[in-house]
PQR file of N, CA, C, O and H, with PARSE charges and radii, in Angstrom:
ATOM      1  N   UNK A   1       2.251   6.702 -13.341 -0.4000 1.5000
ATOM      2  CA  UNK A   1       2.514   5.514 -12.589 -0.0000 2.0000
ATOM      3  C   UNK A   1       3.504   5.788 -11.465  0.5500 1.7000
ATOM      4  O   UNK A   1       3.695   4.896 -10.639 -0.5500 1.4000
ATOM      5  N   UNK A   2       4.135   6.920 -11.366 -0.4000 1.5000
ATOM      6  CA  UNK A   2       5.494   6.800 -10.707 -0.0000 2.0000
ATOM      7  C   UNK A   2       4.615   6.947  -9.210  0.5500 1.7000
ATOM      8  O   UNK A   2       3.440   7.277  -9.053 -0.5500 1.4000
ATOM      9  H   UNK A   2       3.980   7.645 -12.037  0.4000 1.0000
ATOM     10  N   UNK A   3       5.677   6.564  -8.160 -0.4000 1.5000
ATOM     11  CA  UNK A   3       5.323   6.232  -6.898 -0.0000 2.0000
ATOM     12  C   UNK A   3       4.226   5.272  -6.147  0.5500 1.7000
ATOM     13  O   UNK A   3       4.301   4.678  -5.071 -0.5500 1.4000
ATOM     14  H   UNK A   3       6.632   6.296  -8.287  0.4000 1.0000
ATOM     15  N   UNK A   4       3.419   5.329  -6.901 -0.4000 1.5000
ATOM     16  CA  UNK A   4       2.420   4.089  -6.821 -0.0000 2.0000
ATOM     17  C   UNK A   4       2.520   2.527  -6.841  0.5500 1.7000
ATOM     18  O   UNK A   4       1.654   1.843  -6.295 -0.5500 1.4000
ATOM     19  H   UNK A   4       3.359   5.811  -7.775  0.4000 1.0000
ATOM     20  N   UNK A   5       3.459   2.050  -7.402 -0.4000 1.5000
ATOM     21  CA  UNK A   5       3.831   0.671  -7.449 -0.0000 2.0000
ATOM     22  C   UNK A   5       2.650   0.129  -8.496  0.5500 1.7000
ATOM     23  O   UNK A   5       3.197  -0.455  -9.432 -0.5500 1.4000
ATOM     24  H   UNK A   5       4.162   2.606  -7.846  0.4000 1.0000
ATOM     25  N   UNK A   6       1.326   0.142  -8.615 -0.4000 1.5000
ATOM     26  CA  UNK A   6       0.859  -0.600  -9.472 -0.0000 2.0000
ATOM     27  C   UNK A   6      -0.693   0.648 -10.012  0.5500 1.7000
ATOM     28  O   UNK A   6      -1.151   1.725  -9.629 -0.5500 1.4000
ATOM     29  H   UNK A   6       0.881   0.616  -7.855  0.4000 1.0000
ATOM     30  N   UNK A   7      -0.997  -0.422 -11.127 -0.4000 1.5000
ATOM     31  CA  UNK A   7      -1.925   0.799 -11.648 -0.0000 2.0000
ATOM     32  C   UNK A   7      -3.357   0.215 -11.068  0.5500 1.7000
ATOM     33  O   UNK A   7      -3.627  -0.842 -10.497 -0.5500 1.4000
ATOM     34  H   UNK A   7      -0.625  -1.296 -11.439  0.4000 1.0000
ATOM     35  N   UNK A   8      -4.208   1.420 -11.480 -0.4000 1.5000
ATOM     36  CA  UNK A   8      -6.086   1.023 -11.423 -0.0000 2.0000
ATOM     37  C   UNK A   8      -5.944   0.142 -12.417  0.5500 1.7000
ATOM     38  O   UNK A   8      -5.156   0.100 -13.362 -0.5500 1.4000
ATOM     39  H   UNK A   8      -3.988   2.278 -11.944  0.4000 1.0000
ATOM     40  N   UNK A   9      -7.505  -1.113 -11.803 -0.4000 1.5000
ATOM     41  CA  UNK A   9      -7.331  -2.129 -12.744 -0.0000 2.0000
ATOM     42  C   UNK A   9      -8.952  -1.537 -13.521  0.5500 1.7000
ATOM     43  O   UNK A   9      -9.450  -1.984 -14.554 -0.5500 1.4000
ATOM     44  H   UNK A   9      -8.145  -1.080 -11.035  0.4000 1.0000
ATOM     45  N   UNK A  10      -9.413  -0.604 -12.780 -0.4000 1.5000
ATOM     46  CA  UNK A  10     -11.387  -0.475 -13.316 -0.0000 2.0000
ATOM     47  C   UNK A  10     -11.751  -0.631 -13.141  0.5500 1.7000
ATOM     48  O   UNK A  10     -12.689   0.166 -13.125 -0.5500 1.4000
ATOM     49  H   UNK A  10      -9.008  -0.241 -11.941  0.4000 1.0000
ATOM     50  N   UNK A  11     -11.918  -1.563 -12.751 -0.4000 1.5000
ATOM     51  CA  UNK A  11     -13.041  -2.173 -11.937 -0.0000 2.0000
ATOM     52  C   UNK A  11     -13.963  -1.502 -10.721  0.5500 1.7000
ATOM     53  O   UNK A  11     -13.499  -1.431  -9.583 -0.5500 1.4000
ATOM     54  H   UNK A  11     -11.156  -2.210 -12.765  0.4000 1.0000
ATOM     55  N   UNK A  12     -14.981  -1.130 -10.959 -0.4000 1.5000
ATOM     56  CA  UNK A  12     -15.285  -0.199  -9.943 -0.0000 2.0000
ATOM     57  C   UNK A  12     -16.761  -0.648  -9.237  0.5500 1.7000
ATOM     58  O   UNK A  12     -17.547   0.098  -8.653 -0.5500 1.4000
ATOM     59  H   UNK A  12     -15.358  -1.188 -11.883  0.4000 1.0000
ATOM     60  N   UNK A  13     -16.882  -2.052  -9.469 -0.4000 1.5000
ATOM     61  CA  UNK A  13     -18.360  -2.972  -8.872 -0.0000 2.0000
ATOM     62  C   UNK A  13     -17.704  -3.991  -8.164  0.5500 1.7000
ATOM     63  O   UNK A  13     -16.504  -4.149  -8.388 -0.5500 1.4000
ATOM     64  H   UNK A  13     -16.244  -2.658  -9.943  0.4000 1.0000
ATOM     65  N   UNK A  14     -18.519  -5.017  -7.002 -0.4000 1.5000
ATOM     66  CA  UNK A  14     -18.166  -6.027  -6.667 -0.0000 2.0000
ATOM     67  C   UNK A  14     -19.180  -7.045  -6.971  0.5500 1.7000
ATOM     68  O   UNK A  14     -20.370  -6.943  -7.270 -0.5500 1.4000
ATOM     69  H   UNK A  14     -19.493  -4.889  -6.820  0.4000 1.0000
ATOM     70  N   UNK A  15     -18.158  -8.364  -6.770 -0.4000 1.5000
ATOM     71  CA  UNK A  15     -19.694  -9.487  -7.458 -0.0000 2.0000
ATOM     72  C   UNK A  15     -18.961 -10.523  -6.205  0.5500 1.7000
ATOM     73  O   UNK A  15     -17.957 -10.397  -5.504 -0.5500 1.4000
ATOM     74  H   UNK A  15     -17.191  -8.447  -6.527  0.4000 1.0000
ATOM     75  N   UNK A  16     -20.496 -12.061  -6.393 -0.4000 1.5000
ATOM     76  CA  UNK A  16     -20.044 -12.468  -5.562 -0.0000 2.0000
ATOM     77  C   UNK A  16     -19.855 -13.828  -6.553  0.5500 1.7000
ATOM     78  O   UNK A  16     -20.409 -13.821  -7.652 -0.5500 1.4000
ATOM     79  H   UNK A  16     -21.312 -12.164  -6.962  0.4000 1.0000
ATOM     80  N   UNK A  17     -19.045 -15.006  -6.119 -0.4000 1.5000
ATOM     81  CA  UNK A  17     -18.981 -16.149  -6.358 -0.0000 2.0000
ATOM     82  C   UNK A  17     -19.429 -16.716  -7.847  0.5500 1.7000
ATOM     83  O   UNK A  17     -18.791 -17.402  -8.645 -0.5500 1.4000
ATOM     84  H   UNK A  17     -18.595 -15.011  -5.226  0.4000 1.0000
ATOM     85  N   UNK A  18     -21.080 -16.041  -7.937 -0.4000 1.5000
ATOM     86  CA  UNK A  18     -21.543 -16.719  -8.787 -0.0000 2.0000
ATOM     87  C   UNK A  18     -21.707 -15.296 -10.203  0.5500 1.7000
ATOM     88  O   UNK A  18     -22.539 -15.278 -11.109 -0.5500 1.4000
ATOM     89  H   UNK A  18     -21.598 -15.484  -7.288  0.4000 1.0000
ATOM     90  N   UNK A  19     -20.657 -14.313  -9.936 -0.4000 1.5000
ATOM     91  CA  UNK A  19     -21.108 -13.328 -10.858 -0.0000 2.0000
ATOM     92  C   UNK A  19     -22.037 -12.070 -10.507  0.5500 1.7000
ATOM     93  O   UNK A  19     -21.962 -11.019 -11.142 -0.5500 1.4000
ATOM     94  H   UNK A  19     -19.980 -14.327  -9.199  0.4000 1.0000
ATOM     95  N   UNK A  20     -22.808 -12.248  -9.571 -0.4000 1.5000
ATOM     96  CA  UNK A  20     -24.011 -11.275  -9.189 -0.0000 2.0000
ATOM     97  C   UNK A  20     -23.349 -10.167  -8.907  0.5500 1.7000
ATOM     98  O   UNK A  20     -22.239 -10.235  -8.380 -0.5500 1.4000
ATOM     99  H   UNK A  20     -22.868 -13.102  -9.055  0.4000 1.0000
ATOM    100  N   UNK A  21     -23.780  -9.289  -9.137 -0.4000 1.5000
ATOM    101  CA  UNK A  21     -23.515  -7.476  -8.510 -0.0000 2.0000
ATOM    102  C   UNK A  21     -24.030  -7.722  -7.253  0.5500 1.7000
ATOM    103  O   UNK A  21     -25.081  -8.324  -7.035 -0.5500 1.4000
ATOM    104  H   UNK A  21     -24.682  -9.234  -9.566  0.4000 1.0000
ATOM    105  N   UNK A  22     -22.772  -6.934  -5.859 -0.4000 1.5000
ATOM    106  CA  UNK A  22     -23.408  -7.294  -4.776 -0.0000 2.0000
ATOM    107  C   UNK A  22     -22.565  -5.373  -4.133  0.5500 1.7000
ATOM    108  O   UNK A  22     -21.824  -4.597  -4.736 -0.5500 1.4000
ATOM    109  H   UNK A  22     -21.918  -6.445  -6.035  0.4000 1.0000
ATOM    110  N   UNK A  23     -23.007  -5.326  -3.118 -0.4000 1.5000
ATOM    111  CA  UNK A  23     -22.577  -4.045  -2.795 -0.0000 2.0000
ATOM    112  C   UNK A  23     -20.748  -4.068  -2.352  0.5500 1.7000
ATOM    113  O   UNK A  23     -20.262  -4.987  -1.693 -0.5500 1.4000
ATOM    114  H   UNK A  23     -23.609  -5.957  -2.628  0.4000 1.0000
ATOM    115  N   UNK A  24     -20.186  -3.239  -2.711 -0.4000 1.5000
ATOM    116  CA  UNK A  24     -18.749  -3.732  -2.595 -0.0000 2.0000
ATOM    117  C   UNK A  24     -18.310  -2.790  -1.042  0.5500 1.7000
ATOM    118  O   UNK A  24     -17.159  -2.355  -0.999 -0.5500 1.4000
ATOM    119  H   UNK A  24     -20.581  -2.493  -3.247  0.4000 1.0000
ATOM    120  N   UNK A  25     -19.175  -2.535   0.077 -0.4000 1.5000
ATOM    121  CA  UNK A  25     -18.831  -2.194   1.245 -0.0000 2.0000
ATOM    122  C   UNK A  25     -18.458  -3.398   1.959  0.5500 1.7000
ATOM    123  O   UNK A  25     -19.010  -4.456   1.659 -0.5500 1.4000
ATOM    124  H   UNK A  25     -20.110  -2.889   0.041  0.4000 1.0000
ATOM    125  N   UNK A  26     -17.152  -3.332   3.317 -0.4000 1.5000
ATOM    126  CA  UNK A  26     -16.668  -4.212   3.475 -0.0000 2.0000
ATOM    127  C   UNK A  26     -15.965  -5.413   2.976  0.5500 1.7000
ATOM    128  O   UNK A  26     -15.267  -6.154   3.667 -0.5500 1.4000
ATOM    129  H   UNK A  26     -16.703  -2.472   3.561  0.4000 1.0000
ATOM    130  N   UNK A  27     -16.203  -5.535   1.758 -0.4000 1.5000
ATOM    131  CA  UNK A  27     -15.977  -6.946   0.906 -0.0000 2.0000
ATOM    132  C   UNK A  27     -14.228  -7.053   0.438  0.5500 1.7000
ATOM    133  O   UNK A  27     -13.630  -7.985  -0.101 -0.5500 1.4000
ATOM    134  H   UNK A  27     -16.771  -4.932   1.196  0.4000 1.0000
ATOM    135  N   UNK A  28     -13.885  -6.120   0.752 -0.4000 1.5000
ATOM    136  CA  UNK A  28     -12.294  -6.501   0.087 -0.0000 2.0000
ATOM    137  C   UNK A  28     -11.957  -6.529  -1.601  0.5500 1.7000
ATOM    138  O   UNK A  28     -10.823  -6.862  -1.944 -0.5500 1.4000
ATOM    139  H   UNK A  28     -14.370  -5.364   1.190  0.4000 1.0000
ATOM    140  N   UNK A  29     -12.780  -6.240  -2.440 -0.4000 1.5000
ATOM    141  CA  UNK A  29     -12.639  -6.034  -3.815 -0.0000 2.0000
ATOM    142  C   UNK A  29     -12.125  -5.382  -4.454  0.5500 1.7000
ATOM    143  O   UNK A  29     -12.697  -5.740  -5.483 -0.5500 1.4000
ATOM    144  H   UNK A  29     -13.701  -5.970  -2.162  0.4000 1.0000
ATOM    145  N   UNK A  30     -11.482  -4.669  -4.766 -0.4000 1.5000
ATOM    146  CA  UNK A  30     -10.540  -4.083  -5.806 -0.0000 2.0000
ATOM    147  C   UNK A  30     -12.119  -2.776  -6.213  0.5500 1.7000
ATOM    148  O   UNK A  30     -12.045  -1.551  -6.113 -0.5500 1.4000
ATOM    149  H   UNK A  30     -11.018  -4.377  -3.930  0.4000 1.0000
ATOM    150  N   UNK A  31     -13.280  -3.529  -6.620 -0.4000 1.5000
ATOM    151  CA  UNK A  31     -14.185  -2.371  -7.129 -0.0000 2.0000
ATOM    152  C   UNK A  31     -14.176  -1.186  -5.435  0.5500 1.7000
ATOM    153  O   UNK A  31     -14.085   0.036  -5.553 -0.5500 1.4000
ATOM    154  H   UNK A  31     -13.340  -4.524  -6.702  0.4000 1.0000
ATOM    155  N   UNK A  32     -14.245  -1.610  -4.573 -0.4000 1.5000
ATOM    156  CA  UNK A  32     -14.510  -1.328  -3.400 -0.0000 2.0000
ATOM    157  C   UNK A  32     -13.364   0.412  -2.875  0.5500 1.7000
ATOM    158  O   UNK A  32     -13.581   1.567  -2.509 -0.5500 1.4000
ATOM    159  H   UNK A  32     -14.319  -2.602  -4.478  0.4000 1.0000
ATOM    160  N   UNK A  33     -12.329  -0.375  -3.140 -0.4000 1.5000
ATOM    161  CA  UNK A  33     -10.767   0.340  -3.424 -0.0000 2.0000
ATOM    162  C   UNK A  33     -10.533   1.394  -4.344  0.5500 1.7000
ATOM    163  O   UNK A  33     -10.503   2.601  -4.103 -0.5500 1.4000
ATOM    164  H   UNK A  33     -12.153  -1.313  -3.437  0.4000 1.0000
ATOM    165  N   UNK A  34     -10.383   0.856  -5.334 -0.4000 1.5000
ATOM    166  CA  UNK A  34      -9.788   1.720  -6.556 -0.0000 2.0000
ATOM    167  C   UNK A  34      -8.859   2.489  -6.061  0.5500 1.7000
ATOM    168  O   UNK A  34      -9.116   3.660  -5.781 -0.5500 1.4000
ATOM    169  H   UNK A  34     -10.408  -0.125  -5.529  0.4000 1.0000
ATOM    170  N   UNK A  35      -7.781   2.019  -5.898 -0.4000 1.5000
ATOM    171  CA  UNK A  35      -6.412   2.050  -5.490 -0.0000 2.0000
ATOM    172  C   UNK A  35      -5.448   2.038  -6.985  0.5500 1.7000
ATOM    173  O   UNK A  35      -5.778   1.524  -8.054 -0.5500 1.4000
ATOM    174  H   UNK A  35      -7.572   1.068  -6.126  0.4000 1.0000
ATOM    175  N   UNK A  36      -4.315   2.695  -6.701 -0.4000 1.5000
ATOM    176  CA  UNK A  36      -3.601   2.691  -8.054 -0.0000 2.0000
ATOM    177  C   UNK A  36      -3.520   3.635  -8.625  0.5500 1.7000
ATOM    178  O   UNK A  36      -4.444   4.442  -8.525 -0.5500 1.4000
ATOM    179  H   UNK A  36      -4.048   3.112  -5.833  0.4000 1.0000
ATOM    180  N   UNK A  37      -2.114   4.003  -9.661 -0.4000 1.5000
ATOM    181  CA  UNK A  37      -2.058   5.302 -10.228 -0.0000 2.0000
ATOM    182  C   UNK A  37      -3.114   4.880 -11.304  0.5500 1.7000
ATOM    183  O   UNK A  37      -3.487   3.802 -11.765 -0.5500 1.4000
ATOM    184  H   UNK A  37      -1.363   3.348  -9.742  0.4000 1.0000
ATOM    185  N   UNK A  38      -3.425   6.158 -11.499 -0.4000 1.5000
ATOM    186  CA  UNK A  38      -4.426   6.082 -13.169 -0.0000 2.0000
ATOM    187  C   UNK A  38      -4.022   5.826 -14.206  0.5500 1.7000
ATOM    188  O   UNK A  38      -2.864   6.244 -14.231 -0.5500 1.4000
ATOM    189  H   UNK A  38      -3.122   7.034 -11.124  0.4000 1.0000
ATOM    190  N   UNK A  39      -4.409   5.118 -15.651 -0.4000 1.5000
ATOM    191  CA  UNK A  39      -4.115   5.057 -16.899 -0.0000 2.0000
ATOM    192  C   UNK A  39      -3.306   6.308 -17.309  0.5500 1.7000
ATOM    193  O   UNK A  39      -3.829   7.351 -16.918 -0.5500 1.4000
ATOM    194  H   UNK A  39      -5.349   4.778 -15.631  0.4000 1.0000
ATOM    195  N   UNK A  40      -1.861   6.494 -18.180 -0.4000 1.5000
ATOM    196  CA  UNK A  40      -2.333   7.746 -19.020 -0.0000 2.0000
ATOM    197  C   UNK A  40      -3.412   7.904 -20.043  0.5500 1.7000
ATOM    198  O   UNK A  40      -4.111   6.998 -20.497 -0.5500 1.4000
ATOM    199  H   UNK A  40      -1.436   5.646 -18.498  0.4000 1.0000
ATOM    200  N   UNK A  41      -3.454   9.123 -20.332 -0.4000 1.5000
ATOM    201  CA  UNK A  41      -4.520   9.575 -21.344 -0.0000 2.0000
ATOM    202  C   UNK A  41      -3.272  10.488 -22.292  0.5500 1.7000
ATOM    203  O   UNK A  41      -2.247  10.948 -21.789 -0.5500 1.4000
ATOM    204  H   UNK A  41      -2.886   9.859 -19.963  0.4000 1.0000
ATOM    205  N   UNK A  42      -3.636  10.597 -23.663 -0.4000 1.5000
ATOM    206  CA  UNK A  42      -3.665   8.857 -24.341 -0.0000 2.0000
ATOM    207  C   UNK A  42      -2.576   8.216 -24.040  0.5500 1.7000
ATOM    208  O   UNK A  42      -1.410   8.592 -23.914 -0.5500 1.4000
ATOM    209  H   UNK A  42      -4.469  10.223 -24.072  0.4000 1.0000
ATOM    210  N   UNK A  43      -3.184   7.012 -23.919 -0.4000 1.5000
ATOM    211  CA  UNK A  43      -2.742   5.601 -23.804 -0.0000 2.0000
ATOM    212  C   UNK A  43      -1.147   5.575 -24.500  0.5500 1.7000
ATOM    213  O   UNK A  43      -0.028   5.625 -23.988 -0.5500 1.4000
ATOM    214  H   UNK A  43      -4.131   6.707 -24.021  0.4000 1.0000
ATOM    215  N   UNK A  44      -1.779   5.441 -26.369 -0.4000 1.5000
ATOM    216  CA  UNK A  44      -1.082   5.322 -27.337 -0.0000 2.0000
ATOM    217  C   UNK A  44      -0.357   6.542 -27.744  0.5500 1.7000
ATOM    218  O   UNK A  44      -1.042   7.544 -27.952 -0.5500 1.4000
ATOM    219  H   UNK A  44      -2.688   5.400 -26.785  0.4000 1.0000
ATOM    220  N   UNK A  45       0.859   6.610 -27.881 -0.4000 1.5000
ATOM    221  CA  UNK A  45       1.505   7.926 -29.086 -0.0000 2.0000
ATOM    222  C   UNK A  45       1.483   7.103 -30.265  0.5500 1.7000
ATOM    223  O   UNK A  45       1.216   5.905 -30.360 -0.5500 1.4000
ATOM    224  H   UNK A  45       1.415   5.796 -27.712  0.4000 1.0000
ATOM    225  N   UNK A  46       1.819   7.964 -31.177 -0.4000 1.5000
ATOM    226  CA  UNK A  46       2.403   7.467 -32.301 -0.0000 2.0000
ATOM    227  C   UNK A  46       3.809   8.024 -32.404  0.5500 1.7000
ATOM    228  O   UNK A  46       4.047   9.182 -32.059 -0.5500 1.4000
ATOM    229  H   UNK A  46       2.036   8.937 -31.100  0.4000 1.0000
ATOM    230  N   UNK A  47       4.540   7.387 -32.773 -0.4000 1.5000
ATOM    231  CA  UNK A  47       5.734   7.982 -32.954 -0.0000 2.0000
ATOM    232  C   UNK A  47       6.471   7.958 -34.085  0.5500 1.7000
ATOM    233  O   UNK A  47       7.555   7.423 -33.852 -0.5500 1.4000
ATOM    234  H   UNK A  47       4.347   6.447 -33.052  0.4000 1.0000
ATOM    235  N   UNK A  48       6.318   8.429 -35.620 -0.4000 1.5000
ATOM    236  CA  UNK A  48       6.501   8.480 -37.001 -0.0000 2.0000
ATOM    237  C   UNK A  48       5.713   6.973 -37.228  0.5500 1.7000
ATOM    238  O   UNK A  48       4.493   6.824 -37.289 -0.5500 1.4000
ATOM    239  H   UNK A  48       5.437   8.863 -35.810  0.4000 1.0000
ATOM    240  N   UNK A  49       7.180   5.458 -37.381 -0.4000 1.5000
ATOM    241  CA  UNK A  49       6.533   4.384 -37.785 -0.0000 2.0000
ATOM    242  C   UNK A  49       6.346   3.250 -36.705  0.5500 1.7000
ATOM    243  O   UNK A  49       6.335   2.021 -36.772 -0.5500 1.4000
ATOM    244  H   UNK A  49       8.171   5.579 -37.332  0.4000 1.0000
ATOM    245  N   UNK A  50       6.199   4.194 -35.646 -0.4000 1.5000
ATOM    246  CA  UNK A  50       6.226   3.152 -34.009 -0.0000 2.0000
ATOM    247  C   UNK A  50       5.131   4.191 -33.286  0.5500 1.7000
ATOM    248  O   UNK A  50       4.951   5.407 -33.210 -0.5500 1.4000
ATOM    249  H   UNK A  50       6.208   5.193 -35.592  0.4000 1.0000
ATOM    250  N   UNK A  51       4.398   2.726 -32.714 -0.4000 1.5000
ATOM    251  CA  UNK A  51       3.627   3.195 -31.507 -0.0000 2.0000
ATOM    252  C   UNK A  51       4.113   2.756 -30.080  0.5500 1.7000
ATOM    253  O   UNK A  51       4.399   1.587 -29.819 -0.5500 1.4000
ATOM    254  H   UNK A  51       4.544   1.738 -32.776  0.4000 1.0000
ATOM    255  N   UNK A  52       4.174   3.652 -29.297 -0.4000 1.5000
ATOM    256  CA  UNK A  52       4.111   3.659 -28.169 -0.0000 2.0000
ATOM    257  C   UNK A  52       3.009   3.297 -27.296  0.5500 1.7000
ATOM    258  O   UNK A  52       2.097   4.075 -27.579 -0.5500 1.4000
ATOM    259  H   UNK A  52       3.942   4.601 -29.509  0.4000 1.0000
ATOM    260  N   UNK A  53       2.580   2.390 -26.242 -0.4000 1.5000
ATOM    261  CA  UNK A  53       1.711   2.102 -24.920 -0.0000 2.0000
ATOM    262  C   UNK A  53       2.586   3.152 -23.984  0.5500 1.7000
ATOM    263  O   UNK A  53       3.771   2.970 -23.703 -0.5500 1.4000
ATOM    264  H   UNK A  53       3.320   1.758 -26.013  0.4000 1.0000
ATOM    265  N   UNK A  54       1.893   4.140 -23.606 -0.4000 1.5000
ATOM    266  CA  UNK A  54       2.373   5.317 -22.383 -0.0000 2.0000
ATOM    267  C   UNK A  54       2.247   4.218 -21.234  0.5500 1.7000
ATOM    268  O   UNK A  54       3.295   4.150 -20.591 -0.5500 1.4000
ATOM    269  H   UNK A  54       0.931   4.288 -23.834  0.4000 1.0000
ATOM    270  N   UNK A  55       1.275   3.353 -20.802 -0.4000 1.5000
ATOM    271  CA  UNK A  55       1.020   2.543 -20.045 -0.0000 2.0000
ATOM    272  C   UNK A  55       2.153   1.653 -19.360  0.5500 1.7000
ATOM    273  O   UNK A  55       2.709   1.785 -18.270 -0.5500 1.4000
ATOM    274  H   UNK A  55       0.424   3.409 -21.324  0.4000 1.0000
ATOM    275  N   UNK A  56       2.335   0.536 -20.548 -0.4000 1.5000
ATOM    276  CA  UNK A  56       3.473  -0.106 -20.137 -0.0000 2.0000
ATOM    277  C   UNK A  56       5.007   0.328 -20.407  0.5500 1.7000
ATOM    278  O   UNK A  56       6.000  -0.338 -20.114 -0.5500 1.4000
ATOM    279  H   UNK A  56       1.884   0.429 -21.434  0.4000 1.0000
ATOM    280  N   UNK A  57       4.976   1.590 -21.030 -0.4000 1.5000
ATOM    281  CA  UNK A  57       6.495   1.425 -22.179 -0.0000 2.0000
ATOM    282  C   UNK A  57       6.947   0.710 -23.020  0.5500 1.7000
ATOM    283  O   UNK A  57       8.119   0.637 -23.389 -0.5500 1.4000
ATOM    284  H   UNK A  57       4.170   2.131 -21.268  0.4000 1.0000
ATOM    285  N   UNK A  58       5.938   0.063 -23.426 -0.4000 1.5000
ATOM    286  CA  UNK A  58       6.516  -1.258 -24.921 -0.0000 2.0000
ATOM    287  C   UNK A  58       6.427  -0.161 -26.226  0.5500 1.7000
ATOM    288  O   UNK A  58       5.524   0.673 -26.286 -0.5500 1.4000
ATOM    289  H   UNK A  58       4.986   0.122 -23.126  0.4000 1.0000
ATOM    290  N   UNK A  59       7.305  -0.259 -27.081 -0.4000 1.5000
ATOM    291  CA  UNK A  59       7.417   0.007 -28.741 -0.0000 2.0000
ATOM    292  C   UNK A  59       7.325  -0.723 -29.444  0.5500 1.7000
ATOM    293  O   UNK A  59       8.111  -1.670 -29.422 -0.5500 1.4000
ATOM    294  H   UNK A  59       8.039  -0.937 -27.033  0.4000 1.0000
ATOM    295  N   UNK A  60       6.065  -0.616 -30.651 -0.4000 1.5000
ATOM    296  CA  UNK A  60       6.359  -1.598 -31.954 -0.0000 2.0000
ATOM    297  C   UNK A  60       6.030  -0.800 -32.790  0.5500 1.7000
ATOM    298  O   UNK A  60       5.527   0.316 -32.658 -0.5500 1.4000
ATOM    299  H   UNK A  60       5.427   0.154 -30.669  0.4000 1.0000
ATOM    300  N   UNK A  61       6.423  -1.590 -34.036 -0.4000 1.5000
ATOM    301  CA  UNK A  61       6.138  -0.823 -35.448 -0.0000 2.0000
ATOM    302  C   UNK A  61       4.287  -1.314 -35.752  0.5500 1.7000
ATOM    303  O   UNK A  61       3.466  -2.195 -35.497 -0.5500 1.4000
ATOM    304  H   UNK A  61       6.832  -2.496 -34.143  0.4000 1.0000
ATOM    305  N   UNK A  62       4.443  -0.097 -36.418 -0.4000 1.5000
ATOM    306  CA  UNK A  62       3.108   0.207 -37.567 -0.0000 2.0000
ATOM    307  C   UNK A  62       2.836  -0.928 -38.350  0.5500 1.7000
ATOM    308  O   UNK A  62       1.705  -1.375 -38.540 -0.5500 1.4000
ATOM    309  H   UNK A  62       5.110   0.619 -36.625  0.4000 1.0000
ATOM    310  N   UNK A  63       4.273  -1.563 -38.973 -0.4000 1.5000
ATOM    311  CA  UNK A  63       3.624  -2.120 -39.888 -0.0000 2.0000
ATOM    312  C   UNK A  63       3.723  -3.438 -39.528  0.5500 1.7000
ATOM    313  O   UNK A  63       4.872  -3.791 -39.264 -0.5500 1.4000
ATOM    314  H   UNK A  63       5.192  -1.200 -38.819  0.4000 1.0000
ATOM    315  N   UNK A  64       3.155  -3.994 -39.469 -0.4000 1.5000
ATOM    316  CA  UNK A  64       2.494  -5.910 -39.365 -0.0000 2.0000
ATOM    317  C   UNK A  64       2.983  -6.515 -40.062  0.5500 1.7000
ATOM    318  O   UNK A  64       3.076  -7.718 -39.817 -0.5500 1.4000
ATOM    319  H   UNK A  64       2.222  -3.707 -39.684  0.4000 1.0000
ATOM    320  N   UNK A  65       3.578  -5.929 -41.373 -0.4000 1.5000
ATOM    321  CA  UNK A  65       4.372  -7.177 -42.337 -0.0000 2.0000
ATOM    322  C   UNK A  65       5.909  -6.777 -42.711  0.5500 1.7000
ATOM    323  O   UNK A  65       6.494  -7.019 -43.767 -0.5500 1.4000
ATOM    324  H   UNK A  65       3.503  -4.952 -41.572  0.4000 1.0000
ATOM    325  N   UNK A  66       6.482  -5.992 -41.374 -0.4000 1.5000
ATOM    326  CA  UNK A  66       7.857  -6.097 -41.687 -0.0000 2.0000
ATOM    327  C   UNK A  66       8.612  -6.770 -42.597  0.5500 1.7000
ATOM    328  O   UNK A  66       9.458  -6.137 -43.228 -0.5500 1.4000
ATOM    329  H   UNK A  66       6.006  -5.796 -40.516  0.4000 1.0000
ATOM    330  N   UNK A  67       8.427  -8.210 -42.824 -0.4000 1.5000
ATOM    331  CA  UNK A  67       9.284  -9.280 -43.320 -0.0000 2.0000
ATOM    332  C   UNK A  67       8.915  -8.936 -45.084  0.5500 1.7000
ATOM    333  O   UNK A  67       9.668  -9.127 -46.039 -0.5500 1.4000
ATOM    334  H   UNK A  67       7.740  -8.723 -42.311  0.4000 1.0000
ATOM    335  N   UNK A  68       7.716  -8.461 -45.093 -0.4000 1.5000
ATOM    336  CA  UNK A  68       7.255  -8.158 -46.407 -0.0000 2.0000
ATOM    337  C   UNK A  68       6.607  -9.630 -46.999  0.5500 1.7000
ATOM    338  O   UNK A  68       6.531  -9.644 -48.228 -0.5500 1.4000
ATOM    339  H   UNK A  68       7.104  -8.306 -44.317  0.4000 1.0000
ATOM    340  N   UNK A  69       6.194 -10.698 -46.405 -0.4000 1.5000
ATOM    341  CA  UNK A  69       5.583 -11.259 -47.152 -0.0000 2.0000
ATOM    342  C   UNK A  69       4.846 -11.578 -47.952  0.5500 1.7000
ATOM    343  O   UNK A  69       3.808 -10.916 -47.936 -0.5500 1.4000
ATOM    344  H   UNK A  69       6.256 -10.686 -45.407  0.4000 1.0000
ATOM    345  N   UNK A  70       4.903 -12.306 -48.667 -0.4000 1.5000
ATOM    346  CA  UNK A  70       3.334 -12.271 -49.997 -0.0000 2.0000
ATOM    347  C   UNK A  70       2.126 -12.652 -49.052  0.5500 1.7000
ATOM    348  O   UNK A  70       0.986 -12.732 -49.509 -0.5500 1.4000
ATOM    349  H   UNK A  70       5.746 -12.843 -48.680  0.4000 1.0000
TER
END
């Protein structure tokens, strides 16, 4: 991500109004572009009982029931 300011969103078709695939020359679309640093690969680490998004930098735990509920 670094220097880029924002990432690829994927999009790599253009449509028009009503949904249709239309050719994305001239049109101003993002499919047209594909501008943006790339995803990492992988995405996810694991990190013992935390995963990492390489993407955004968020951390959470593995486990879903921290609190331990019944």
């Amino acid at each position: 991500m670094s220097g880029a300011g924002y990432l690829q969103t994927g999009q790599v078709t253009c449509h028009d109004a009503a949904g249709c695939l239309i050719d994305c020359s001239g049109g101003g679309q993002d499919g047209a572009f594909q501008r943006g640093a790339s995803w990492p690969k992988p995405r996810f680490n694991i990190e013992g009982e935390s995963v990492r998004d390489r993407l955004t930098d968020l951390v959470w735990s593995r486990n879903a029931n921290l609190a331990n509920f019944p």
